[in-house]
C-alpha positions in Angstrom: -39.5 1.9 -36.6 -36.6 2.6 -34.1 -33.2 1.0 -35.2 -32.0 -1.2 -32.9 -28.2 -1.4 -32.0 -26.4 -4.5 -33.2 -25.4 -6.8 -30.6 -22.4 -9.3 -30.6 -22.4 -11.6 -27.5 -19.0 -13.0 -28.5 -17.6 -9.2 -27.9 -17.0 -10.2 -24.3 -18.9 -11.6 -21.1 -20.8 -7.8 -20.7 -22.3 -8.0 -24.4 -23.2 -11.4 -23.7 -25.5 -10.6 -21.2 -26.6 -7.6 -22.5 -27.5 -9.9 -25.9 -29.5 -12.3 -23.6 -31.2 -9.4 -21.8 -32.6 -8.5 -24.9 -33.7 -11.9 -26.6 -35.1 -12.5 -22.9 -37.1 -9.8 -23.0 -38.4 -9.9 -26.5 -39.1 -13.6 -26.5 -42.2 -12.5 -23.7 -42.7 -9.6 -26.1 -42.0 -6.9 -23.6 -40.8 -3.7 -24.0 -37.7 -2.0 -22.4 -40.2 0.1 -20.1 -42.1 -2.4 -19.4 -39.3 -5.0 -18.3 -37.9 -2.1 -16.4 -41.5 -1.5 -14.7 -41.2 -5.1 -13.3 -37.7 -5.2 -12.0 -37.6 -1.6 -10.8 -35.2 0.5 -13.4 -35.8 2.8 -15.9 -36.4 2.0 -19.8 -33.1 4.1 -20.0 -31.3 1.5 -17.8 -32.2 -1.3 -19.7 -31.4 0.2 -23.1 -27.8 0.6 -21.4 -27.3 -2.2 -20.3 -28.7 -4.2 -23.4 -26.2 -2.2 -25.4 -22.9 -2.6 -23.3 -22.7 1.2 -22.2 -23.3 0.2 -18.6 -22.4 -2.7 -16.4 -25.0 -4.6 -14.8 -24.6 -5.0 -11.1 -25.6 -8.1 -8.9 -28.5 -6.5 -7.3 -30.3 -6.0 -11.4 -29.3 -9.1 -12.3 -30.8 -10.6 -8.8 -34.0 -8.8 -10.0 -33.7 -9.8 -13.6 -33.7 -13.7 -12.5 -36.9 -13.3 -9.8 -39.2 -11.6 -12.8 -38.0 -14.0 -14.9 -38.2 -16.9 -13.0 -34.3 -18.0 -13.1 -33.1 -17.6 -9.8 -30.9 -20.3 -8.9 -31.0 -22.2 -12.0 -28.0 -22.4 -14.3 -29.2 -19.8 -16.8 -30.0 -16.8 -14.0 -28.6 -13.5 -14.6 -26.6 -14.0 -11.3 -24.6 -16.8 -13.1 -23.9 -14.4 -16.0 -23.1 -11.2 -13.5 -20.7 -13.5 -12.2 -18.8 -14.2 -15.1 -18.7 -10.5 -16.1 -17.0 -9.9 -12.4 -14.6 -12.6 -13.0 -13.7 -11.3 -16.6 -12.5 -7.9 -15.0 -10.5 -10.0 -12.1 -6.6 -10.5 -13.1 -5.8 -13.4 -14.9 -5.6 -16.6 -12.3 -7.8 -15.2 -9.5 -10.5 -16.3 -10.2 -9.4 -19.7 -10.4 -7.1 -19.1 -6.8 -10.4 -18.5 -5.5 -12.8 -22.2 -6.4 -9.5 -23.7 -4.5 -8.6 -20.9 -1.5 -12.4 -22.2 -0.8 -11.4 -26.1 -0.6 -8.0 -25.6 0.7 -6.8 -27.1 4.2 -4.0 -25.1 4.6 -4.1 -21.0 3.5 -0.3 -19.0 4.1 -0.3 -15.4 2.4 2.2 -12.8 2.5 1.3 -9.4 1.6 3.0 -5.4 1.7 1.2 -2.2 2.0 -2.5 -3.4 2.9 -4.3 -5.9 4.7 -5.0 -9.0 2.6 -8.5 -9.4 1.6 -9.3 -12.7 4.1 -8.4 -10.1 7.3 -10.3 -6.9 6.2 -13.1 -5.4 8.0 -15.7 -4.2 6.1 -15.0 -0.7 7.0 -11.4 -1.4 5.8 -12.5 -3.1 2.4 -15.2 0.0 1.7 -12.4 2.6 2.4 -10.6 0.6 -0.3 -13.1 0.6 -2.8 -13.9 4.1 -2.7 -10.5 4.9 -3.5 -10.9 3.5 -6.6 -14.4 5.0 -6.8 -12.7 7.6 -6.4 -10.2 7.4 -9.0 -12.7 6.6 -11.8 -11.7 2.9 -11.8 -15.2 1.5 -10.2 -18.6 2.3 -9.8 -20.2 3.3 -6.5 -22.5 0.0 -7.2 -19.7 -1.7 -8.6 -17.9 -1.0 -5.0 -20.4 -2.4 -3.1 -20.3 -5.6 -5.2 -16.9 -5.7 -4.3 -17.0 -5.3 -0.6 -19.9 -7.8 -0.8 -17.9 -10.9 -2.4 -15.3 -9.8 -0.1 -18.2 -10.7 2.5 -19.0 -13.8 0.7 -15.7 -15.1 0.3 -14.4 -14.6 4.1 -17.6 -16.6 5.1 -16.9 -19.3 2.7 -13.8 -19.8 5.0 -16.2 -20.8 8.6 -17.0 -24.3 7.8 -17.0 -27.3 10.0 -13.5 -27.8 9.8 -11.7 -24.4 9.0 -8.3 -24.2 7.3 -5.5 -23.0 9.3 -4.9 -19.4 8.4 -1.2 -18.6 8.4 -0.3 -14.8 7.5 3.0 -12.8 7.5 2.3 -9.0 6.9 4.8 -6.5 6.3 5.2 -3.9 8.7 3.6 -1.5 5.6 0.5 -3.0 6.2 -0.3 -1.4 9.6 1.4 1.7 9.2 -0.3 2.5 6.1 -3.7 5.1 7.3 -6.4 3.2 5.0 -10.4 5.1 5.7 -9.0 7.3 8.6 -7.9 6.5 12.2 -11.1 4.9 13.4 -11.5 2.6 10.3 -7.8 1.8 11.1 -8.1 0.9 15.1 -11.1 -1.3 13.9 -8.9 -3.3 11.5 -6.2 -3.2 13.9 -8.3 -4.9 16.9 -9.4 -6.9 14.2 -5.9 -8.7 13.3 -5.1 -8.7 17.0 -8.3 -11.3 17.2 -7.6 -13.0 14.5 -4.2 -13.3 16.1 -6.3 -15.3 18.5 -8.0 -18.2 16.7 -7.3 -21.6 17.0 -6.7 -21.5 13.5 -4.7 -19.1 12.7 -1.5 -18.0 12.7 -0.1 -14.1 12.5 3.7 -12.6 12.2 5.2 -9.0 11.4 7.8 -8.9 9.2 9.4 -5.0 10.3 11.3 -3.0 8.4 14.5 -3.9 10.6 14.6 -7.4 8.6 15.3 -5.3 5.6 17.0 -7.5 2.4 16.1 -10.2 4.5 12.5 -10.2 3.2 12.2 -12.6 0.4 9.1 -11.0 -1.3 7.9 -7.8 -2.6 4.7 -8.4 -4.0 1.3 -10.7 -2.9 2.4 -14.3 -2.3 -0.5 -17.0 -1.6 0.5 -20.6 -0.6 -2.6 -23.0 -0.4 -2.1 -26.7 0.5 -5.3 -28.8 -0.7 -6.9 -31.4 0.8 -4.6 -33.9 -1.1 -1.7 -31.8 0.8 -0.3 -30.5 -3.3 0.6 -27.0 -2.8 -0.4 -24.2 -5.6 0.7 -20.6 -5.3 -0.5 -17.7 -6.5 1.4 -14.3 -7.4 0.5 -11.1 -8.8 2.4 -8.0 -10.6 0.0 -4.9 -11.1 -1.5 -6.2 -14.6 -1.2 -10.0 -13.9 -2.5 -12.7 -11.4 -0.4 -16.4 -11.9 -1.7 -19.3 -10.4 1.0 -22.6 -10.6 0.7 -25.8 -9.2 4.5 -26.8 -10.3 6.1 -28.3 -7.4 9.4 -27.1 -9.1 8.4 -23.3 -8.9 6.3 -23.6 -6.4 8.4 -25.3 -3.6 10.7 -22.4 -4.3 8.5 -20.1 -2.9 7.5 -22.4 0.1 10.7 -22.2 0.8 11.2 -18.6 1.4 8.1 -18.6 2.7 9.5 -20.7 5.4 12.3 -18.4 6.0 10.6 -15.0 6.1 8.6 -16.4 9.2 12.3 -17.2 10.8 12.9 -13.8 10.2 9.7 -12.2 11.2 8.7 -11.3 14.4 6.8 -14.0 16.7 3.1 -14.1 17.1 3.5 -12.2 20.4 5.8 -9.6 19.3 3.6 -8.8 16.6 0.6 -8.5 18.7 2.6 -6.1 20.8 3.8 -3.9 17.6 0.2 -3.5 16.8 -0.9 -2.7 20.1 1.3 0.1 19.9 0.2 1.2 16.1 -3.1 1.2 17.6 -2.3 3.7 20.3 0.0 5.7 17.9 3.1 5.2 19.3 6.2 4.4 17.0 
């Protein structure tokens, strides 16, 4: 008899689903090769993931729910695929997201790259393979990422759109992300975004120097209710508030890095120029 491994689905989110692979597949009395005959994987794949030693990625766990018959409901695979990407998100994102989706109102502030709600896809791939790249992600788990990235920008096109205001620091489009046609696409890509309705866009240069009130990722959302939460990160830690005593702080400075920023115009011009090289 082969020994099985010993599973604990309280271990975390990934050995939870791998647990429920497992009793899944033997409560219909099939056999690792023959669950991974029907979803298209290898025996060898399924072992993996049943044990923890590899992640599951959206588009097994899309399969997983169609041969089982759980697609859409609220035990599918998706769900728990979901919950695994979450886990590995910093702390408070996850959350930022459910209300950047309901929000009326979306001001962000960000140095050295384009903020996720602006990227192209060629911009968020570049990205992802860095980290690919250095070991950090998967190739599938990549693609995942640039594919919420997807979902999440869409999320923002409904009926009546927030208003979208964004100060970017002159990092941001001097830093060569994917190569110089990746970066000419994003480029052309902030310059229309420049030119919504709904949104709003400002350069903060380097002249402003200790002027500049942040040095990190600031997000300001105002709900439908018109609260106001913020979110911040460090390089370990995401921290969502909703506080008005720390958070009006930070609306605050938000309020004075625009006065110090360059206008909407002037900042269309300095990426006009980025985008035909000159300083």
């Amino acid at each position: 008899m082969v020994n099985l491994k010993e599973l604990n689905p309280d271990a975390s989110p990934q050995a939870a689903y791998g647990a429920r692979l497992r009793s899944s597949r033997e409560a219909r009395g099939w056999t690792q090769d023959e669950l991974a005959e029907r979803v298209g994987y290898s025996g060898r794949h399924i072992s993996a993931i049943e044990t923890g030693r590899k992640p599951p990625t959206l588009r097994f766990s899309r399969s997983l729910d169609t041969v089982l018959g759980l697609t859409g409901t609220a035990d599918a695979f998706e769900r728990a695929w979901g919950e695994i990407r979450n886990g590995s998100l910093l702390e408070g994102f996850p959350e930022y997201l459910g209300q950047e989706a309901r929000a009326a109102e979306i001001r962000l502030f960000e140095v050295g790259a384009i903020p996720g709600l602006l990227q192209t896809p060629e911009y968020a791939r570049a990205m992802e393979e860095g980290n690919v790249k250095r070991g950090t992600l998967s190739p599938e788990q990549a693609s995942e990422r640039v594919e919420f990235l997807a979902e999440r920008q869409a999320a923002l096109m409904r009926r009546t759109p927030p208003m979208v205001i964004v100060v970017l620091d002159e990092s941001c489009i001097r830093r060569a992300i994917g190569g110089s046609d990746v970066m000419e696409r994003q480029l052309a890509h902030l310059i229309e975004f420049a030119d919504r309705p709904d949104t709003a866009l400002q350069l903060a240069p380097y002249s402003i120097g200790e002027r500049r009130p942040f040095n990190r990722l600031v997000n300001l959302l105002t709900l439908p209710d018109r609260s106001v939460i913020s979110y911040v990160e460090s390089e370990t830690h995401g921290h969502l508030d909703r506080e008005i005593t720390s958070v009006l702080p930070l609306v605050r400075a938000y309020h004075q890095l625009q006065a110090v920023a360059l206008s909407q115009a002037e900042s269309v011009a300095m990426i006009e120029q980025a985008r035909k090289g000159t300083p």
